[in-house]
N, C-alpha and C positions, 0 to 999 in steps of 0.2 A: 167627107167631113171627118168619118174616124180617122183617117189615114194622118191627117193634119193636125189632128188632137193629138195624135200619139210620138210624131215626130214633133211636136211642142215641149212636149214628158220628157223626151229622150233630152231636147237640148236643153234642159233645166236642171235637170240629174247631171248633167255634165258642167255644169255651170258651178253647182253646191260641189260637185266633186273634186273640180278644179280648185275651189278656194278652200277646201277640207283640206289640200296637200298644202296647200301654198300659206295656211295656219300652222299648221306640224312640220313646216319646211320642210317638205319633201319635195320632191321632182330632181331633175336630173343635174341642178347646179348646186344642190344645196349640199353644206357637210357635218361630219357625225359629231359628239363629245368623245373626247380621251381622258382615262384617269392618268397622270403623270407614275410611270413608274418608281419603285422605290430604289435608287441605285449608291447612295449610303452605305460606303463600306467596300463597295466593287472598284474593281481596277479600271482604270479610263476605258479601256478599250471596251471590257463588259458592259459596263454604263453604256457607252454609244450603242452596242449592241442594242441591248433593251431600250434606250430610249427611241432608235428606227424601227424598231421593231413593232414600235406602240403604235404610229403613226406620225412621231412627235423627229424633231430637228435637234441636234445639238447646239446650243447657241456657244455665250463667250465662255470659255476655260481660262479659269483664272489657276496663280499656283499660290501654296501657302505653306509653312513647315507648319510639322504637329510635333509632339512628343508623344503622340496616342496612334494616329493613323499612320499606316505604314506609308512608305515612297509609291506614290504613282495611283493609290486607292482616293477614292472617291472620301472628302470632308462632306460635303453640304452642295445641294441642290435648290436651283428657285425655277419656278415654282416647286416647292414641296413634294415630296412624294403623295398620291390621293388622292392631288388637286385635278378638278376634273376640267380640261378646257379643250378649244377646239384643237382637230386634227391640223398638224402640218403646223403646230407652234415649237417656240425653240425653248430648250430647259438648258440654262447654264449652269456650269459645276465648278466648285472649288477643290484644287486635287494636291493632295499632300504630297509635299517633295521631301519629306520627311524629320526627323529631329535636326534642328538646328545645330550648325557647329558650331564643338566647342573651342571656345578661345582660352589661350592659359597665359598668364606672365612669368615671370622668373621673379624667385624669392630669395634676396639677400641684404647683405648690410655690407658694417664695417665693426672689425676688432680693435678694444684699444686697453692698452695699463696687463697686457699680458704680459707677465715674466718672460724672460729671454727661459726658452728652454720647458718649458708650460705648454700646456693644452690645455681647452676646453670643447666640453662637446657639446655642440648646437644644436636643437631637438626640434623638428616639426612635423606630425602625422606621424610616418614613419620611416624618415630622416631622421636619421642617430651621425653626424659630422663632424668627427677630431680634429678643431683648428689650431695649430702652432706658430701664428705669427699675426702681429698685429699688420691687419690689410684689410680688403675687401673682401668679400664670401660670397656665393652663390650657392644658395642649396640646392642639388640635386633632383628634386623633383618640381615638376612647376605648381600651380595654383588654377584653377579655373575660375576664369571672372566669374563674381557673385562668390564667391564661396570664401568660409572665414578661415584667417591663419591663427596658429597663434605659437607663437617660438619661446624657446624655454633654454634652460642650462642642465645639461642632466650630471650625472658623477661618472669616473670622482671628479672632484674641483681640485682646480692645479693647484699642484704642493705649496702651501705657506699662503694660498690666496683665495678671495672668493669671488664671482663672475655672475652677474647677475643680466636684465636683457633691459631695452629703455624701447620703446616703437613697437614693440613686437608682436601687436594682435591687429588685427582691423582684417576688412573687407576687402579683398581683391578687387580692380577694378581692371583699367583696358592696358593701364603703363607699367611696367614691372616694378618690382615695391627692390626699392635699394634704402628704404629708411631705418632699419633693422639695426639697433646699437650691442653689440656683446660688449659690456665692460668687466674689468677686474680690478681690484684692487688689492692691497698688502692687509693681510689679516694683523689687525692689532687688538690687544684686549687689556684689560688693566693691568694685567701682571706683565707684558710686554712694557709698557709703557714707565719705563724706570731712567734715574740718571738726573742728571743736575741740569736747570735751563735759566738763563737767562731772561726776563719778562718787561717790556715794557707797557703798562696801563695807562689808558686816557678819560678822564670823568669829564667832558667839559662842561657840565652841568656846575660838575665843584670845583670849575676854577685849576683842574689839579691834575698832574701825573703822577708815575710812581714806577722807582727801578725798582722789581723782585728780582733774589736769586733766591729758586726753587729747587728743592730734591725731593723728585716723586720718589716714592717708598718700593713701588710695583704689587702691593698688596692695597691701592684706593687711598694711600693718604698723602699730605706732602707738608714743606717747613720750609723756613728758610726767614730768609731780613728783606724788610723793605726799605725804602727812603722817600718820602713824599714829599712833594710839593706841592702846595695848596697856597697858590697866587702869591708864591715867594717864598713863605713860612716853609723849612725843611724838617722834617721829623724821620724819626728813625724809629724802627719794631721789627719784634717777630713778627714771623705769618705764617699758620697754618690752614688745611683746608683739605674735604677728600675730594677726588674725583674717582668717576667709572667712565668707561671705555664700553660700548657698544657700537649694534653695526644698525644701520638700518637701509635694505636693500642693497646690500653689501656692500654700505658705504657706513665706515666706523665715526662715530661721533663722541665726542667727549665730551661730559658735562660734568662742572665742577658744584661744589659745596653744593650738594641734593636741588642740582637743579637753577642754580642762582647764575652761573654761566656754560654756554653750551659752545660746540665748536669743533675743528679736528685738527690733523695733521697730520705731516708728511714724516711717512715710515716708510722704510725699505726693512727688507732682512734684516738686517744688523743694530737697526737703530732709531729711532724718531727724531730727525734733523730738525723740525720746528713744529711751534703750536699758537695756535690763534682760536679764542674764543670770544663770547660779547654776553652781556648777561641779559638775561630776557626773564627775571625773576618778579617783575610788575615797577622794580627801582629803574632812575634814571640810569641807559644805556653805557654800560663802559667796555672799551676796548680793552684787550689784553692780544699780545703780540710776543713769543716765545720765541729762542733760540738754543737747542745744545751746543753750549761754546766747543770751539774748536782748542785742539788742543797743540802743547808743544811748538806754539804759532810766534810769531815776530813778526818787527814792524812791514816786512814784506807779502807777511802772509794773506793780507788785504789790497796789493796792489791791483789796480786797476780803475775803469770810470764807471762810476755806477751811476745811476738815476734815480734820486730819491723824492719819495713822499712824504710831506710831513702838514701835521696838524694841530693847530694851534688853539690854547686857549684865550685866546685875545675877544677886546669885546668892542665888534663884534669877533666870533671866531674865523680861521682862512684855512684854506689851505695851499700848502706851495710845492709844485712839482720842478725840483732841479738837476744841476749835474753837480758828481763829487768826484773828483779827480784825486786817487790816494794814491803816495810815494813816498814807499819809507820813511813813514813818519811823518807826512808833511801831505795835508788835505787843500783842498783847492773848490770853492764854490762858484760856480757858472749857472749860466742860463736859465735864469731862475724868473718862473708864470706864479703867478698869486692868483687864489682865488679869494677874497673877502667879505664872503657874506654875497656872492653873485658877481661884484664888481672884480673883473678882470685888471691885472697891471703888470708890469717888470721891473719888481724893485732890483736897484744896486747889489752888484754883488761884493762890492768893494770892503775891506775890511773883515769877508769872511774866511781868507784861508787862518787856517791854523795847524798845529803840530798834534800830532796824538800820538799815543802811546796803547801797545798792547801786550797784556803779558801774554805768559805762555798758556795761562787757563783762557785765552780767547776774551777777555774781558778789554773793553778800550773806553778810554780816557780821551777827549779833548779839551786839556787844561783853559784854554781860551776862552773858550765859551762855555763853560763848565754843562758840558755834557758830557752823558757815562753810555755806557752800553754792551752787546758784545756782538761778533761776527761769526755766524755759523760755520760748522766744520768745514764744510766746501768752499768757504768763502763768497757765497752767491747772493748772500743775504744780512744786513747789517740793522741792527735795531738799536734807538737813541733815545735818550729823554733827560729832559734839564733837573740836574739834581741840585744845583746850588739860589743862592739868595740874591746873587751879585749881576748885574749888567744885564744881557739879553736871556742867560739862563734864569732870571727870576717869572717867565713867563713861560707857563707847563706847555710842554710841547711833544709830542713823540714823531720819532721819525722813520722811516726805516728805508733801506736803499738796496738795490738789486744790482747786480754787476752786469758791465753789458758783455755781447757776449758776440761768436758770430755761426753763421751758417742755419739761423734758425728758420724754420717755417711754420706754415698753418699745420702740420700733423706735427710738429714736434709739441703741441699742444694736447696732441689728441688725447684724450686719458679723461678720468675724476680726479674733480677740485674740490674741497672744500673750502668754502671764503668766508672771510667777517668784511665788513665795513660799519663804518661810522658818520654819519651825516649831521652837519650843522643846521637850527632852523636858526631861526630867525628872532628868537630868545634865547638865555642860558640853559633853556629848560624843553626846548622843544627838538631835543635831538632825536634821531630814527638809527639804530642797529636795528644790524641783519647779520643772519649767521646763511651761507648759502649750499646747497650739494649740485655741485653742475658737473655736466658732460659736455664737452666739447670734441667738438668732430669735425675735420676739414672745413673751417671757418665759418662755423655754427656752433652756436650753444644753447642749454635749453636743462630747466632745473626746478627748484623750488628752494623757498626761503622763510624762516622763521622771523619774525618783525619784534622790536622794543621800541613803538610810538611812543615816545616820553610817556613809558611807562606801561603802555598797552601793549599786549601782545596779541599776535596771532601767529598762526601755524600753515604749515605747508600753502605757501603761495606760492605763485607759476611767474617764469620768467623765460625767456628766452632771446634771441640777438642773433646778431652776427661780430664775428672780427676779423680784423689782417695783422698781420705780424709781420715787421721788415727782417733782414739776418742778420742785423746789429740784436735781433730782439726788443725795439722798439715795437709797442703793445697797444692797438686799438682796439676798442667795445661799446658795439652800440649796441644798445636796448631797443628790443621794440618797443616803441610806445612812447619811450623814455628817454634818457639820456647817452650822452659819449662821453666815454671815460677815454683815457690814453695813460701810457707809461711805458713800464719793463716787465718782460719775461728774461728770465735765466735763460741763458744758451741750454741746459738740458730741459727746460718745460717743468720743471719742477716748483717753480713759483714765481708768483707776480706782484707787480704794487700797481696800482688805478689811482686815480684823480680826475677828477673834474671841472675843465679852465676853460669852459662854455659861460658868456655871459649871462646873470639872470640864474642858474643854475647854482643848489647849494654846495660849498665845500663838501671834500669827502674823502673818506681812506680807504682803498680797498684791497686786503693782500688776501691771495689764495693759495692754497696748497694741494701741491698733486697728491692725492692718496694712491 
């Protein structure tokens, strides 16, 4: 009986023994916990080490650039390092293939209104670059996407002129930056600006134009006669008034009588061939339209076919973009678009030629139609306005007409402009001047513009567009947003006249000059 008691003991104690292990997992199938080791920071190959080493598996490698972890070292581990799990599990690692490449673009533009024989130097970082021709530029160093430019003019500035940059800052991206504008222009100031001009004014608020002959002082003041027409009535007077010459962003601006009209013009070295201003003094908008007559000139010194724009004080107001065919003396009107207050037409040209006469001071006479005027020294540009009581001159008009020309194109434009225009509303009273500073560059342009909302002003507005240009120098400009203008450019790019003969669209005058 003991023998049988004690082999009952035995197989009980083996019983409780067997299921003690088989709680604690123990016996011969069961397996142990592993802390995941810490391999953050180690080279792949280390990691594997250490991680087989633990009892653990390498699972998926993945790869990732850092700017922190070197190429081929270990970013990040899952599970975690510490983490304690079973033997013969797999730890994947993320492994740095190091900084990212860097991408660069090229950083350039385009020169324009450079002096023949001029430099300027174009600055970015540390790129110092003497360009002597108006073209296209690349500067020498590239850009790394993400990173900012920012270009500049450094000295000296080329003799007699100033050059300033338009596009020239922003943030590199993935395409090379060619928006980059150097412009220049002809340094004028008010003691520059001397000499006797020519002026034709438009108020169509009052009904009226009015020829000035002006002689700036070169010291801010100027004198001279007027002759007016106010809806027929002609009067005569002196007329005095200052002006100052300033630049802003090296583009020169002229404002007369303290601010009452503003405006520029086209100067070279030797001289200011014309001037256009608009007043923006809180009165209704008036045009003023300059030329320095040309000199020791005769009836041939105007030959050729120009395209002119003119605008009327009729009620309602038009405007009319035509051709003038001049020969010795003897004028010729064609192809003549109306604008009328929006309504589009082609009136008769019939009955408009006539004789004109020029003296030697550049001043011209069309007896017929009793308008006066002059033609600027180069002959590219001619400005009109009815000075008598009688016939179609009793109705104020100004004109002005550009010579056509040939071989021109979109860069023979390239340069700064400054422009006026005049626009008709839809009362005597609701007209809109603008004074504008534009750059144009390979059949873009892009600016700002001072406003006279019958009577309201504002300051620095944004504009921009596109144009084409044929090599007669016939002249297109569209606005974004806005409208199409069409006309002439001068065979040298030195100025233009616009109009408006879209229906629905208000009459308009638009002349510019290269600075």
């Amino acid at each position: 009986m003991v023998n049988v008691r004690n082999h009952l003991i035995q197989a009980l104690l083996g019983i409780v023994l067997a299921v003690s292990l088989a709680a604690c997992g123990g016996g011969s199938g069961s397996s142990s916990a592993v802390a995941v080791p810490n391999v953050v920071g180690s080279t792949q190959a280390a990691a594997t080490t250490s991680i087989t080493g633990a009892g653990l598996t390498v699972g998926t490698v993945t790869s990732q650039s850092s700017t922190t972890v070197a190429s081929g070292d270990v970013i990040s581990e899952i599970p975690a390092a510490g983490a304690s799990v079973a033997s013969g599990s797999a730890v994947a690692l993320v492994v740095s293939t190091g900084a990212p490449a860097t991408t660069t673009v090229t950083l350039g533009g385009t020169v324009v209104g450079l002096a023949s024989g001029g430099t300027v130097h174009v600055l970015n970082g540390a790129d110092n670059v003497a360009l002597n021709a108006n073209a296209s530029f690349t500067l020498p160093t590239a850009v790394a996407t993400g990173a900012t430019y920012s270009v500049s003019v450094g000295s000296p500035q080329p003799s007699g002129q100033s050059c300033a940059v338009k596009n020239g800052s922003g943030t590199a991206g993935t395409s090379n930056i060619t928006s980059v504008i150097v412009y220049c222009t002809t340094n004028l100031t008010t003691a520059t600006l001397t000499g006797n001009f020519t002026f034709v004014r438009d108020d169509i608020s009052a009904d009226a134009d009015q020829l000035l002959n002006l002689s700036f002082d070169g010291a801010g003041g100027y004198s001279g006669t007027s002759t007016l027409n106010t809806a027929g009535t002609i009067t005569s007077s002196s007329f005095t008034g200052t002006y100052t010459v300033s630049s802003v962003s090296a583009i020169p601006r002229v404002t007369t009588d303290s601010g009452a009209g503003e405006g520029g013009a086209e100067f070279n070295a030797s001289a200011v061939a014309a001037l256009a201003t608009n007043s923006l003094d809180g009165n209704q908008p008036n045009l003023f339209i300059g030329v320095a007559p040309t000199q020791n000139a005769t009836a041939s010194s105007v030959n050729g076919t120009y395209t002119t724009v003119s605008l009327e004080s009729t009620n309602p107001a038009r405007a009319t973009l035509g051709t003038l065919t001049a020969n010795d003396g003897t004028g010729t009107f064609s192809s003549q678009t109306r604008n009328t207050n929006g309504t589009i037409s082609s009136p008769s040209s019939s009955g408009n030629p006539g004789t004109y006469t020029i003296t030697a001071a550049g001043a011209i006479t069309i007896a017929s139609s009793g308008v006066s005027g002059a033609a600027s020294a180069d002959g590219d540009l001619l400005v009109f306005t009815s000075t008598t009581s009688t016939g179609n001159s009793s109705i104020p008009v100004v004109s002005v007409a550009i010579k056509q020309g040939t071989g021109v194109t979109s860069s023979t434009l390239n340069g700064v402009y400054s422009a006026v225009s005049l626009a008709t509303g839809s009362t005597a009273t609701a007209n809109v001047g603008r004074v504008y500073s534009l750059v144009l560059v390979n059949g873009q342009f892009s600016g700002t513009y001072d406003q006279n909302d019958a009577g309201t002003a504002s300051t620095g507005n944004s504009i921009s567009g596109t144009y084409t240009v044929a090599a007669d120098g016939t002249f297109n400009l569209v606005v974004s947003g806005g409208s199409s203008l069409t006309g002439r450019v001068s065979a040298d790019g030195n100025v233009f006249a616009l109009t408006d003969v879209t229906s629905g669209d208000a009459p308009i005058l638009v002349l510019g000059l290269r600075q």
